[in-house]
PyMOL CGO cylinders between C-alpha atoms (Angstrom):
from pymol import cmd
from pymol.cgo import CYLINDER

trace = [
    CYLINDER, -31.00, -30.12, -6.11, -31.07, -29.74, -2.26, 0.3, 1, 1, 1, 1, 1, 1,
    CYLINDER, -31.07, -29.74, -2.26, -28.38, -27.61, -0.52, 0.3, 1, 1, 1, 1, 1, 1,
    CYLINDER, -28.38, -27.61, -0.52, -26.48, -28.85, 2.41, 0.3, 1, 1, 1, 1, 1, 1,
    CYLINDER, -26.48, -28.85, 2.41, -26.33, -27.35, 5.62, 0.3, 1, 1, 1, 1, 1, 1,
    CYLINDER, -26.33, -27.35, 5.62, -22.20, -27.36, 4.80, 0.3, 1, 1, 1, 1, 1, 1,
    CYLINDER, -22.20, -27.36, 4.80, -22.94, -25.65, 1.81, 0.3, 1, 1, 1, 1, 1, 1,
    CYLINDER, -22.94, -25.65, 1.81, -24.67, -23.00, 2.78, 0.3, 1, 1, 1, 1, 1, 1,
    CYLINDER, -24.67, -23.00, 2.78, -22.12, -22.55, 5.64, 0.3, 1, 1, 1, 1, 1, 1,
    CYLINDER, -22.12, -22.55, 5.64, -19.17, -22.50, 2.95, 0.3, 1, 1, 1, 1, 1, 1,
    CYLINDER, -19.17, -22.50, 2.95, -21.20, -19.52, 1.04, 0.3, 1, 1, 1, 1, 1, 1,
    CYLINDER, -21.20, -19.52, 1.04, -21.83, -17.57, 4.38, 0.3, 1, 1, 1, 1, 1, 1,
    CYLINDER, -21.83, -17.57, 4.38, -18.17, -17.35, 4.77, 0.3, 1, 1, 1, 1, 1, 1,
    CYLINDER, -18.17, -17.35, 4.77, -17.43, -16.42, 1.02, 0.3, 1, 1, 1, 1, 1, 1,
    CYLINDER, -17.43, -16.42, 1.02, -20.13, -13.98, 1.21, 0.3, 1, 1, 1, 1, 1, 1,
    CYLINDER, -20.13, -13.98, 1.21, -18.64, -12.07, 4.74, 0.3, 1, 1, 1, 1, 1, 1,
    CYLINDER, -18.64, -12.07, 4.74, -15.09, -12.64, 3.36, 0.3, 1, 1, 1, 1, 1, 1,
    CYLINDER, -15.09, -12.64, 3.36, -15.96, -10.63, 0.48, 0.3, 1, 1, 1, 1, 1, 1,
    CYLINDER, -15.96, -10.63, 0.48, -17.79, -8.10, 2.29, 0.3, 1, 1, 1, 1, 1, 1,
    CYLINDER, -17.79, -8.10, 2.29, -14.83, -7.48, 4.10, 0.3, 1, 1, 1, 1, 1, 1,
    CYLINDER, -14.83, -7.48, 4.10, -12.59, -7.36, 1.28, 0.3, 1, 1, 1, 1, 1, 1,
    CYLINDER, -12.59, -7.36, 1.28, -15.14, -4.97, -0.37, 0.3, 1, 1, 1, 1, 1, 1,
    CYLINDER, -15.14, -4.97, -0.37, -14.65, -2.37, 2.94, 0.3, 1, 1, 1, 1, 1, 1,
    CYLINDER, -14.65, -2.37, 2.94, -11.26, -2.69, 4.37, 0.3, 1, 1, 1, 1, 1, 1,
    CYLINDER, -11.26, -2.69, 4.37, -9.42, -2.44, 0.29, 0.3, 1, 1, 1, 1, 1, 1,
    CYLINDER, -9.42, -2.44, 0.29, -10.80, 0.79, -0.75, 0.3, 1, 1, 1, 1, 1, 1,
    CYLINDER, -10.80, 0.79, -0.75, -10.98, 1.95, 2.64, 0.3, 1, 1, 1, 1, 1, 1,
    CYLINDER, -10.98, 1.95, 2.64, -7.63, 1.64, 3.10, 0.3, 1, 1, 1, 1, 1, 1,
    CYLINDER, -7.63, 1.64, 3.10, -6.79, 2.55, -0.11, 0.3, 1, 1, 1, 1, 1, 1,
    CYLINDER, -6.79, 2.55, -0.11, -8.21, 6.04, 0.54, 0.3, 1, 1, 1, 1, 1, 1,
    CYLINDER, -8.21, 6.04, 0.54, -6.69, 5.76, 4.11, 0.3, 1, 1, 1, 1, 1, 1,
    CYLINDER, -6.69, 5.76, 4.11, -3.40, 5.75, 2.83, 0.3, 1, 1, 1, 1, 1, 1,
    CYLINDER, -3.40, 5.75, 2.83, -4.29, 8.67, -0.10, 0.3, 1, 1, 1, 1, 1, 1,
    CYLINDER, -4.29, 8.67, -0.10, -4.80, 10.95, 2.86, 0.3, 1, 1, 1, 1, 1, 1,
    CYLINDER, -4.80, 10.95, 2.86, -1.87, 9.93, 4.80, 0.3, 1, 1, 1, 1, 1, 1,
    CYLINDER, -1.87, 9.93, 4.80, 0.41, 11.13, 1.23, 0.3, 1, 1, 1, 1, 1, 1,
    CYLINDER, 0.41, 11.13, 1.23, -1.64, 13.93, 0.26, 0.3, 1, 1, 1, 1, 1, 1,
    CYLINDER, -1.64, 13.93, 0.26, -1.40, 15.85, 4.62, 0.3, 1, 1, 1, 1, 1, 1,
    CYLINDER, -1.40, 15.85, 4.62, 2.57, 14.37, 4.44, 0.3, 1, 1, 1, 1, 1, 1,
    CYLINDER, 2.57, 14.37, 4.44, 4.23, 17.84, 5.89, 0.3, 1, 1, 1, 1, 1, 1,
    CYLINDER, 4.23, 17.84, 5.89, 8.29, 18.37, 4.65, 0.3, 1, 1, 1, 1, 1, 1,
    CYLINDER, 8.29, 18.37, 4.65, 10.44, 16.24, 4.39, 0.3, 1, 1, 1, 1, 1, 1,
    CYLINDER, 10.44, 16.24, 4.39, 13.84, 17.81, 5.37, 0.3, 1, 1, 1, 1, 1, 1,
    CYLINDER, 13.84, 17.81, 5.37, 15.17, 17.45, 9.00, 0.3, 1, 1, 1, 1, 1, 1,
    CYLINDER, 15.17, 17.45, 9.00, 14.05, 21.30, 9.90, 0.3, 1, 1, 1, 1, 1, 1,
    CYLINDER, 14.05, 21.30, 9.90, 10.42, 21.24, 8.27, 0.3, 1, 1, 1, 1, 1, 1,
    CYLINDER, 10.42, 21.24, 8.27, 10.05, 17.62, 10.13, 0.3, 1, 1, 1, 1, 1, 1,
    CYLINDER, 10.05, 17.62, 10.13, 11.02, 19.32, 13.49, 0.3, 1, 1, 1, 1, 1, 1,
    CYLINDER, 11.02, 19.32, 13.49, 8.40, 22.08, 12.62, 0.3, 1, 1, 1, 1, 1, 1,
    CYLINDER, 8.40, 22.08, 12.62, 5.77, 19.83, 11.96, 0.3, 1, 1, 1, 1, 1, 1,
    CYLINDER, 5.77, 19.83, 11.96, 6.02, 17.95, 15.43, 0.3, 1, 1, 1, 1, 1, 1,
    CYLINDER, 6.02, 17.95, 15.43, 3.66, 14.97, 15.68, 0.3, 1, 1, 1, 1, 1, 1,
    CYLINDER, 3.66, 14.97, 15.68, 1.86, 15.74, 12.37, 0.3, 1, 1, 1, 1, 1, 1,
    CYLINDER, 1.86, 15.74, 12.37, 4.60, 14.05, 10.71, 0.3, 1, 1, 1, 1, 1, 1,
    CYLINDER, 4.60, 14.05, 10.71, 4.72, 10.70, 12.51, 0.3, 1, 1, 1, 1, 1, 1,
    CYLINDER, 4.72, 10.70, 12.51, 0.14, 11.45, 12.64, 0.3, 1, 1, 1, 1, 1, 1,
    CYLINDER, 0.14, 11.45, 12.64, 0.22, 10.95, 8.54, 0.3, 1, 1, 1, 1, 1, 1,
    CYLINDER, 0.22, 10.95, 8.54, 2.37, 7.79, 8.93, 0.3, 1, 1, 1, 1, 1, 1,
    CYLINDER, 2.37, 7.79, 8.93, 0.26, 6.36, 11.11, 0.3, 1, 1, 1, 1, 1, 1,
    CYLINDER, 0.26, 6.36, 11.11, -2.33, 7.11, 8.92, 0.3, 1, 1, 1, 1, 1, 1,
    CYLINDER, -2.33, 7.11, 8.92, -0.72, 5.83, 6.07, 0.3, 1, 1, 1, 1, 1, 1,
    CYLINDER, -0.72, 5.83, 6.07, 0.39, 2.73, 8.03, 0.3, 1, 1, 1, 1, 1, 1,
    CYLINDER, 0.39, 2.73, 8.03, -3.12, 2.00, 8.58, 0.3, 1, 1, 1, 1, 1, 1,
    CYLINDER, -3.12, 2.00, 8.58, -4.37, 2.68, 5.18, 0.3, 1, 1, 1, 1, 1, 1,
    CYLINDER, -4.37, 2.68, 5.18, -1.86, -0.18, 4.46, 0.3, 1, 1, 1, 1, 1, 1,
    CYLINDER, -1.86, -0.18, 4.46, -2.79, -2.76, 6.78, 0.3, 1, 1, 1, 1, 1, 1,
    CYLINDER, -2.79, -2.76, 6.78, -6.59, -2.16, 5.56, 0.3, 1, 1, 1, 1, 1, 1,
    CYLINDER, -6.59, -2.16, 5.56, -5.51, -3.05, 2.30, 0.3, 1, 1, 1, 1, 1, 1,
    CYLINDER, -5.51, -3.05, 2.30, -3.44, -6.29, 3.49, 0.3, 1, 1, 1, 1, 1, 1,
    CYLINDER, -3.44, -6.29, 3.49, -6.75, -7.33, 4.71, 0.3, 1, 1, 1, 1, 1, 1,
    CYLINDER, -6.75, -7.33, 4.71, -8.29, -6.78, 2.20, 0.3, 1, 1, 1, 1, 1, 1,
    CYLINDER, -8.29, -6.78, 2.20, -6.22, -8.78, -0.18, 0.3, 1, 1, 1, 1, 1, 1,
    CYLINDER, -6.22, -8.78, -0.18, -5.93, -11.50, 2.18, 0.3, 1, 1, 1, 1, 1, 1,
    CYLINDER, -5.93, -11.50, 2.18, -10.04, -11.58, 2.40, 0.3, 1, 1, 1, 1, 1, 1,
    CYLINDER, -10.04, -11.58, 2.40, -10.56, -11.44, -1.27, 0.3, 1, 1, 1, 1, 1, 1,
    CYLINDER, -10.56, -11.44, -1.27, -8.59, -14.42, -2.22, 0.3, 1, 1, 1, 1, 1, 1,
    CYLINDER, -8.59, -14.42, -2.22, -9.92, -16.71, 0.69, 0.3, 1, 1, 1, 1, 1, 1,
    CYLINDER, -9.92, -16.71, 0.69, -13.43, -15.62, -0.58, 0.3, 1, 1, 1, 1, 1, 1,
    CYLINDER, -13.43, -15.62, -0.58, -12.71, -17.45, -3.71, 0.3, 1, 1, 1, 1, 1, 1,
    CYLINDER, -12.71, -17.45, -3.71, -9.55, -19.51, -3.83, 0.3, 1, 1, 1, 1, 1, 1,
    CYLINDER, -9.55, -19.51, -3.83, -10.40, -21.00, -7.21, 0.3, 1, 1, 1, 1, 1, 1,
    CYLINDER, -10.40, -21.00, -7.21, -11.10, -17.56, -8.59, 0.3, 1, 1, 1, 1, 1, 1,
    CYLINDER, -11.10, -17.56, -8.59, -7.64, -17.03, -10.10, 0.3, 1, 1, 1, 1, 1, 1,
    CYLINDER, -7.64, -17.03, -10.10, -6.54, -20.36, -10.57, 0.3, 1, 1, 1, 1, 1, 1,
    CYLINDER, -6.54, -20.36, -10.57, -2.89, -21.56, -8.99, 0.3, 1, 1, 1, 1, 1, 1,
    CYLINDER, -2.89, -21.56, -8.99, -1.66, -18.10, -10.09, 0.3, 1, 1, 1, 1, 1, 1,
    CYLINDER, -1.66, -18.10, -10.09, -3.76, -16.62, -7.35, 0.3, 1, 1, 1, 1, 1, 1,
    CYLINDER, -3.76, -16.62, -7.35, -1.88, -18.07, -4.24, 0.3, 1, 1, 1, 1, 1, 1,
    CYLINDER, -1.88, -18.07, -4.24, 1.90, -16.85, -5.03, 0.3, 1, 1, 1, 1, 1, 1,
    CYLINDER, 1.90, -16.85, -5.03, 0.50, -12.94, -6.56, 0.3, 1, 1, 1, 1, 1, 1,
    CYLINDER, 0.50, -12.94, -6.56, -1.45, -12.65, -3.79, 0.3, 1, 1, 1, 1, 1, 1,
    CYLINDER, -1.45, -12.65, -3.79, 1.29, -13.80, -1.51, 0.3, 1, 1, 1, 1, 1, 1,
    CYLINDER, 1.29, -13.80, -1.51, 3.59, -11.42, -3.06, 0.3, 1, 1, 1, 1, 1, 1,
    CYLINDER, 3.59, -11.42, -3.06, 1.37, -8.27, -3.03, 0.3, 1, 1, 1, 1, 1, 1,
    CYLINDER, 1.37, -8.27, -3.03, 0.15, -8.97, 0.64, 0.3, 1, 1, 1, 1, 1, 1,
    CYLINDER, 0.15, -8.97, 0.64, 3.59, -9.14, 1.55, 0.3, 1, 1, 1, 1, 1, 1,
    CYLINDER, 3.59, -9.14, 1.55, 4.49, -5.80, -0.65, 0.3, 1, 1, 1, 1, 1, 1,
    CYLINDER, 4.49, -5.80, -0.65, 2.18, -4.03, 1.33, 0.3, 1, 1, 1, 1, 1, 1,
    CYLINDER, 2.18, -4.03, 1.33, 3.53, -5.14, 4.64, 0.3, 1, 1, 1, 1, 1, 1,
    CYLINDER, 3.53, -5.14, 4.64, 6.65, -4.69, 4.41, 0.3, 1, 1, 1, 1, 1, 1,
    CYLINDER, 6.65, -4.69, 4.41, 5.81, -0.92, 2.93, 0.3, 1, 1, 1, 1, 1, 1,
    CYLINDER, 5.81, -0.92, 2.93, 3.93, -0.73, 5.96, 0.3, 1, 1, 1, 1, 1, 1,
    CYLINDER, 3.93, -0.73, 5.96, 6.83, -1.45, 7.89, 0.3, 1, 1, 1, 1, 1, 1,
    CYLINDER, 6.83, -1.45, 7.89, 9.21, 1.46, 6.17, 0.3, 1, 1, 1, 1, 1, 1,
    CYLINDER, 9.21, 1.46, 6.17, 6.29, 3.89, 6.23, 0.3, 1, 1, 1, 1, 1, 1,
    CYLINDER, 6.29, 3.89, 6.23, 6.41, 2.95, 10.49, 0.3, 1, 1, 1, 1, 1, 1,
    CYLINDER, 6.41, 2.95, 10.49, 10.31, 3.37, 10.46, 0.3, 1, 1, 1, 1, 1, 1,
    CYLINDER, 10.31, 3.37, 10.46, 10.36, 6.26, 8.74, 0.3, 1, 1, 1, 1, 1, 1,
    CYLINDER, 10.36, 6.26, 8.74, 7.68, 8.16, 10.76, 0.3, 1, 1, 1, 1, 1, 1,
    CYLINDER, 7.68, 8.16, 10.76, 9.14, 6.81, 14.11, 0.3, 1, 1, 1, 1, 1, 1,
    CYLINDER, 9.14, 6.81, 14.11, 12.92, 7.40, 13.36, 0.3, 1, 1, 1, 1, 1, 1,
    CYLINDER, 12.92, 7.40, 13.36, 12.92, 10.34, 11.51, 0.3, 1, 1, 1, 1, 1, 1,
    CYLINDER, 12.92, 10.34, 11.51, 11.35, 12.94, 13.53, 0.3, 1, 1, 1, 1, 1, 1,
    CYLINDER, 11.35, 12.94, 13.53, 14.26, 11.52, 16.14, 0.3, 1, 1, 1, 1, 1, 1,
    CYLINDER, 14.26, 11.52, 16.14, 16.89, 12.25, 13.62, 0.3, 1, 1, 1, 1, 1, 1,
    CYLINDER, 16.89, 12.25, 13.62, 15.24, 15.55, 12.83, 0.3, 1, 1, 1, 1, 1, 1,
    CYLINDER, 15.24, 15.55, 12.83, 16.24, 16.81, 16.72, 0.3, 1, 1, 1, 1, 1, 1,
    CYLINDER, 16.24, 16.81, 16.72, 19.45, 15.59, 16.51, 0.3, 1, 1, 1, 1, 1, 1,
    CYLINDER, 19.45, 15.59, 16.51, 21.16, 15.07, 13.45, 0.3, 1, 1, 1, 1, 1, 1,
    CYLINDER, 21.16, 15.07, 13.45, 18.44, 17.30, 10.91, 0.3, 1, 1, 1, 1, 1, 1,
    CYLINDER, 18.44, 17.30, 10.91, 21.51, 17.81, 7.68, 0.3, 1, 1, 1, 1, 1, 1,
    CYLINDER, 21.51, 17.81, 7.68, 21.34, 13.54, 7.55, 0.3, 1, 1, 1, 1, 1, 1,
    CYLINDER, 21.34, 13.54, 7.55, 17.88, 13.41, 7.64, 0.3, 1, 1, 1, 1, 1, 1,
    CYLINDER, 17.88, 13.41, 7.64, 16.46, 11.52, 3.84, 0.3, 1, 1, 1, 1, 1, 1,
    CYLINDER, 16.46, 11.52, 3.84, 20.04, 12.02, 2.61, 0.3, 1, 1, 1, 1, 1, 1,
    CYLINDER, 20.04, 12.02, 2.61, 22.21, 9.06, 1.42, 0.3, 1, 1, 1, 1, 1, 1,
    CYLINDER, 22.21, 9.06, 1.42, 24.06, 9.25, 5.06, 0.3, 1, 1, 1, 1, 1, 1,
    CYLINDER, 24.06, 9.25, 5.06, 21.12, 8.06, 6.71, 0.3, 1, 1, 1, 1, 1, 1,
    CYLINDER, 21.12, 8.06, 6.71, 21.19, 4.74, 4.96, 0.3, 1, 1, 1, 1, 1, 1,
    CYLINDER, 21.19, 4.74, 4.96, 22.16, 2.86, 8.14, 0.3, 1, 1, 1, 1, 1, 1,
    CYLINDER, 22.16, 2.86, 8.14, 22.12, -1.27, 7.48, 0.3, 1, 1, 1, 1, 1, 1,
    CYLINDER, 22.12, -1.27, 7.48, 19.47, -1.76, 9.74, 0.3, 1, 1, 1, 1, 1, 1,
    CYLINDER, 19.47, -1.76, 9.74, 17.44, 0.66, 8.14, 0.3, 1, 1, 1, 1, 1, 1,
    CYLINDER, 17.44, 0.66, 8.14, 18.22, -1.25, 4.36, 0.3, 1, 1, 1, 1, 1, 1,
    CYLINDER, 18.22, -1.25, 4.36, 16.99, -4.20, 5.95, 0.3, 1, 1, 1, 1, 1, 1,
    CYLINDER, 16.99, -4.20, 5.95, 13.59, -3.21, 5.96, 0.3, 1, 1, 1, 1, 1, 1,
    CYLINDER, 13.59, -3.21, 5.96, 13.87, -0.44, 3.51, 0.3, 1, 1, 1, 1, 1, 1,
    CYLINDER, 13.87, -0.44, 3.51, 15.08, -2.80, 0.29, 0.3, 1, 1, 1, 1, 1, 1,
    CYLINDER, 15.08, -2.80, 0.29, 12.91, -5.42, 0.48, 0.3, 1, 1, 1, 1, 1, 1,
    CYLINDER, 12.91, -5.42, 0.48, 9.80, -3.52, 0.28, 0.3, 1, 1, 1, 1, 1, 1,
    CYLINDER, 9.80, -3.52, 0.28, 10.94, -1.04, -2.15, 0.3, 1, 1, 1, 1, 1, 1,
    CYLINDER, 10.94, -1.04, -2.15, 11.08, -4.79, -4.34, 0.3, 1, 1, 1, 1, 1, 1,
    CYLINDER, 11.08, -4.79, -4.34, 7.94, -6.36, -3.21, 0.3, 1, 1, 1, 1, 1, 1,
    CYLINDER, 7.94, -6.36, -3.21, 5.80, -3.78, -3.06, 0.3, 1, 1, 1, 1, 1, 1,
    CYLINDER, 5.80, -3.78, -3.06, 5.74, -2.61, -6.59, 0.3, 1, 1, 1, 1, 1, 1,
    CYLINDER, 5.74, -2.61, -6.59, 6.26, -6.00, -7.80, 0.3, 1, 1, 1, 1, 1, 1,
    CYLINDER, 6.26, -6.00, -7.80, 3.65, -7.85, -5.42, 0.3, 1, 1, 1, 1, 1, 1,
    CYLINDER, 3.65, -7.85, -5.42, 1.05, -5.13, -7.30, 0.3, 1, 1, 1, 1, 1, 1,
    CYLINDER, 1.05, -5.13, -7.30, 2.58, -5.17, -10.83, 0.3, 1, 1, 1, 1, 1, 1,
    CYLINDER, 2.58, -5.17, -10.83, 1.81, -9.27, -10.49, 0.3, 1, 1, 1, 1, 1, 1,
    CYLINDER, 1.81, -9.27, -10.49, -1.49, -8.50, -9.34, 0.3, 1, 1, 1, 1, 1, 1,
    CYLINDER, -1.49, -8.50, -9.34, -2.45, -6.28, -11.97, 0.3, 1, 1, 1, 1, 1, 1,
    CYLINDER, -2.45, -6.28, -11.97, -0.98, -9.07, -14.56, 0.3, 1, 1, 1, 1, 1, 1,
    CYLINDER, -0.98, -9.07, -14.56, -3.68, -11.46, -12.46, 0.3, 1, 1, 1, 1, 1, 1,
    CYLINDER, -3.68, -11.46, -12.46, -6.73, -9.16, -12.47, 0.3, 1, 1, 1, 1, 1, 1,
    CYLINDER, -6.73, -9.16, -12.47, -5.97, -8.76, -16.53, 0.3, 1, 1, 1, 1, 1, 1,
    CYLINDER, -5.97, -8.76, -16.53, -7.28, -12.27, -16.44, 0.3, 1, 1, 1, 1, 1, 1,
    CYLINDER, -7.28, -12.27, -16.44, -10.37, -11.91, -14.70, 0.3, 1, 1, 1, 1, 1, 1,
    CYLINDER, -10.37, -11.91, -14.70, -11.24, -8.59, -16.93, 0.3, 1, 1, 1, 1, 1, 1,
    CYLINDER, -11.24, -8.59, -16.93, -10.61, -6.28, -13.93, 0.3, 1, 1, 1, 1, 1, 1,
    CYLINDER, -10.61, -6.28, -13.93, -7.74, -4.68, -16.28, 0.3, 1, 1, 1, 1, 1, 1,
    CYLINDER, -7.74, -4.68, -16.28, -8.69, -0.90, -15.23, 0.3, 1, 1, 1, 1, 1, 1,
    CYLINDER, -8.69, -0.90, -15.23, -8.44, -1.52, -11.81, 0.3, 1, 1, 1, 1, 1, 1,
    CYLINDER, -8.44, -1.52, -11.81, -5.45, -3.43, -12.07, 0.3, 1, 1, 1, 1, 1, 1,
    CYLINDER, -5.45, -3.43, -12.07, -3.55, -0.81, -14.01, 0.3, 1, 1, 1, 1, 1, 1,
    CYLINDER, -3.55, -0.81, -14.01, -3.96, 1.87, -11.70, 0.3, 1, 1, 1, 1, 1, 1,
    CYLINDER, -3.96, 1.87, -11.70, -3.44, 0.27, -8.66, 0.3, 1, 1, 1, 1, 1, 1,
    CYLINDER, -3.44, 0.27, -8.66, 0.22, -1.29, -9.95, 0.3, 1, 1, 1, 1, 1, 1,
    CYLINDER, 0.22, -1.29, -9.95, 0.66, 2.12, -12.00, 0.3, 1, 1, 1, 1, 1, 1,
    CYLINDER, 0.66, 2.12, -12.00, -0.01, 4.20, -8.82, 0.3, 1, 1, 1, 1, 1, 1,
    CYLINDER, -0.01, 4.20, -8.82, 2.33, 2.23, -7.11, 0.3, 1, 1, 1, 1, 1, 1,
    CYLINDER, 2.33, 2.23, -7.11, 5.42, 2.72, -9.47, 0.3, 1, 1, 1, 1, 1, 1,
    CYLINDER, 5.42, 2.72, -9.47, 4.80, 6.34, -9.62, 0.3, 1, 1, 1, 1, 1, 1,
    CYLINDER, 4.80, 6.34, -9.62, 4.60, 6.44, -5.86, 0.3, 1, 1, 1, 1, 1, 1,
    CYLINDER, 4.60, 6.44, -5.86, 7.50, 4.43, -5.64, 0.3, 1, 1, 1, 1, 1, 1,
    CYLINDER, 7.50, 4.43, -5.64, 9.55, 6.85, -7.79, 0.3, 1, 1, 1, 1, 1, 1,
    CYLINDER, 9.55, 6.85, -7.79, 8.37, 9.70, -5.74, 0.3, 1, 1, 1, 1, 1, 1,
    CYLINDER, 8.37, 9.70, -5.74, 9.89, 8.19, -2.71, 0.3, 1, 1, 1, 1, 1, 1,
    CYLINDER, 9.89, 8.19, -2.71, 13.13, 7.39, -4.19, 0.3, 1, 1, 1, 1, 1, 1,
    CYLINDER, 13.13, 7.39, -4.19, 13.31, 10.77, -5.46, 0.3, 1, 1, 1, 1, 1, 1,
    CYLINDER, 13.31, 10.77, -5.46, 13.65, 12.16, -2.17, 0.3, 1, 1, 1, 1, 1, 1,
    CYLINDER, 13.65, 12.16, -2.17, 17.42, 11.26, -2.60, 0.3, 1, 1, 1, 1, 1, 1,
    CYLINDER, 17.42, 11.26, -2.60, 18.24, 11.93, -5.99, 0.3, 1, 1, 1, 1, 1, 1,
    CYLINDER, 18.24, 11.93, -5.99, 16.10, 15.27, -5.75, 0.3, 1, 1, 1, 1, 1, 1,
    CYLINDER, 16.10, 15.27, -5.75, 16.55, 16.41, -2.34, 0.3, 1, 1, 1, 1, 1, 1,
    CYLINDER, 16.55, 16.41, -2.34, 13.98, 16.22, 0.45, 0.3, 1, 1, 1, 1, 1, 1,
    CYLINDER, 13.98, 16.22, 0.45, 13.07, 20.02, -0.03, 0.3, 1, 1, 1, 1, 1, 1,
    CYLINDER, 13.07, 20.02, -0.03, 11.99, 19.15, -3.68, 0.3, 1, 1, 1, 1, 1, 1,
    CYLINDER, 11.99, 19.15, -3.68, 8.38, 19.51, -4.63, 0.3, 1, 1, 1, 1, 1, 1,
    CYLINDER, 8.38, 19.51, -4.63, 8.78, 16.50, -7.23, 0.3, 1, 1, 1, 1, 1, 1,
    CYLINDER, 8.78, 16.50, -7.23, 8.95, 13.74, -4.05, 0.3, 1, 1, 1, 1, 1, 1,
    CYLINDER, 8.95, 13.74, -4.05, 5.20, 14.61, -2.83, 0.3, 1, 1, 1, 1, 1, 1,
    CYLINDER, 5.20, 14.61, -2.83, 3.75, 15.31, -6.48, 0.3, 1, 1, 1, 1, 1, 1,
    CYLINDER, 3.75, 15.31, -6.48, 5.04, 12.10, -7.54, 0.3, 1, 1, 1, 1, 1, 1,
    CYLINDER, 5.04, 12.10, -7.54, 3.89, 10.44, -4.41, 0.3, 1, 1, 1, 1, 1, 1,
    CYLINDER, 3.89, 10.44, -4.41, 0.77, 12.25, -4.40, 0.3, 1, 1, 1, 1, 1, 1,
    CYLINDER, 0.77, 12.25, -4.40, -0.03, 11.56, -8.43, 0.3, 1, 1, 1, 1, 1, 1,
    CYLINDER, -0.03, 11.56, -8.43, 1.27, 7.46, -7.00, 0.3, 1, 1, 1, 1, 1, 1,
    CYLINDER, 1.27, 7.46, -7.00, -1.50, 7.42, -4.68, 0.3, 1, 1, 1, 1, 1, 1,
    CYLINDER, -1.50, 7.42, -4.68, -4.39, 9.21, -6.40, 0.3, 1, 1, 1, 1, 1, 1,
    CYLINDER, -4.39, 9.21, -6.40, -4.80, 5.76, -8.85, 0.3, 1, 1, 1, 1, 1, 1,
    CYLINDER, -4.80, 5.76, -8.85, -3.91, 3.02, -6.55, 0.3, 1, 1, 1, 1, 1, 1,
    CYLINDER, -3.91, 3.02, -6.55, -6.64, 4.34, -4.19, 0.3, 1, 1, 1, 1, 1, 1,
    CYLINDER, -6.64, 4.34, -4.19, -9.06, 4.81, -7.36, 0.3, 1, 1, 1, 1, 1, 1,
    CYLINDER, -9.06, 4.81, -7.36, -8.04, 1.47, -8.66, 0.3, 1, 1, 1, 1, 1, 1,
    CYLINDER, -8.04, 1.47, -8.66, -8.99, -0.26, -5.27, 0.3, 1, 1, 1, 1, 1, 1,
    CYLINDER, -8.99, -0.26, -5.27, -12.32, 1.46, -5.09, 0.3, 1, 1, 1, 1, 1, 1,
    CYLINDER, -12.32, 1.46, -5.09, -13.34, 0.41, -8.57, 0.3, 1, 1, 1, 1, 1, 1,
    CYLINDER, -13.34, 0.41, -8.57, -11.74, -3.25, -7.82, 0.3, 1, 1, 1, 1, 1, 1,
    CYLINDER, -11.74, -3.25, -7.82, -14.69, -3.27, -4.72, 0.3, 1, 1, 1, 1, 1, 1,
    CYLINDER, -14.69, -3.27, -4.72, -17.31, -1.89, -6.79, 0.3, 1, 1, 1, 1, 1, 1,
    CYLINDER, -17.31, -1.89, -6.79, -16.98, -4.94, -9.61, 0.3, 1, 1, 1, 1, 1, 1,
    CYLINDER, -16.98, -4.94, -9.61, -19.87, -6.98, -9.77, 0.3, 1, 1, 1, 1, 1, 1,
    CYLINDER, -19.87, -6.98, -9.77, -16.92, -10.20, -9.93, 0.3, 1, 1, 1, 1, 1, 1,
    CYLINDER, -16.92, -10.20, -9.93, -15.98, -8.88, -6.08, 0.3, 1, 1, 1, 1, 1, 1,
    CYLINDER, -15.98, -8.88, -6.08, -19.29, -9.78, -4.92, 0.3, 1, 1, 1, 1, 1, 1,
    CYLINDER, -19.29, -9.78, -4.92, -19.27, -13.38, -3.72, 0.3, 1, 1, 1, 1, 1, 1,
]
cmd.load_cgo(trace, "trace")
């Protein structure tokens, strides 16, 4: 059977789209690890200590993030078909999960050390829930966990299970960890180990996701 020049055009593409999902997941999966696990304190005094470090590991994280948005959006357009008409709408969801978790992490490392100078008793308290802050806040404290719980669901499918489990696992723990900065205080030790124990699987569980013979394309 003779290949056409369209063809092999079509599995170029595939093939780099995949590479790049391969990289930039995992990468940024590992990005965003790092970004948790050097987070300094998170009461208004300890982030006036810390200076820039504080709004340094959100921009890490942020990154770590974005990385991972890419790589979601690569992986599908690799191999549309892959998941079937599931695929579109869980991918949808998760890639826009992680961006607008991107977009609290870059709120809350840009406004808070702000806060910190000024008003540091408010800071990650349930005063500082100003409506323009909810705006951004809510909707990714919904999507993200559920944009990965639906992937997980998806990659169950496709016998990726593992990976899936500890990426939308890590998530909910991490998520819990962040909302237990104001239930626990910002002082308490539980919001990074829960954060930190979050992000330890979902970074694992997007390594192993690259390292499937299925992510190859």
């Amino acid at each position: 059977m003779t290949t056409s020049p369209l063809d092999t055009a079509d599995r170029s593409v595939r093939h780099r789209l995949a590479t790049v999902a391969r990289l930039t997941g995992p990468a940024g999966g590992l990005l965003f690890l790092l970004g948790v696990l050097l987070h300094p304190a998170r009461d208004g005094a300890g982030i006036r200590a810390a200076g820039d470090v504080y709004g340094l590991t959100h921009d890490v994280q942020a990154a770590g993030l974005l990385l991972v948005a890419v790589g979601l959006a690569t992986w599908y357009a690799s191999d549309p078909q892959r998941h079937g008409r599931a695929g579109l709408p869980v991918f949808l969801t998760a890639l826009a999960g992680h961006l607008m978790w991107l977009a609290v992490i870059v709120v809350d490392g840009s406004r808070n050390p702000v806060m910190a100078r000024f008003a540091p008793e408010v800071v990650h308290t349930h005063e500082d829930m100003s409506p323009g802050v909810m705006v951004i806040v809510l909707p990714g404290l919904v999507l993200f966990p559920l944009g990965s719980v639906l992937l997980a669901r998806l990659l169950a499918r496709t016998g990726a299970t593992l990976p899936g489990l500890l990426i939308a696992g890590g998530v909910l723990v991490y998520i819990v960890g962040s909302l237990a900065v104001f239930v626990a205080g910002p002082r308490s030790g539980w919001v990074q180990g829960l954060e930190v124990a979050g992000a330890l699987p979902y970074a694992a569980g997007l390594v192993m996701l690259a390292l499937r013979p299925g992510a190859r394309t």
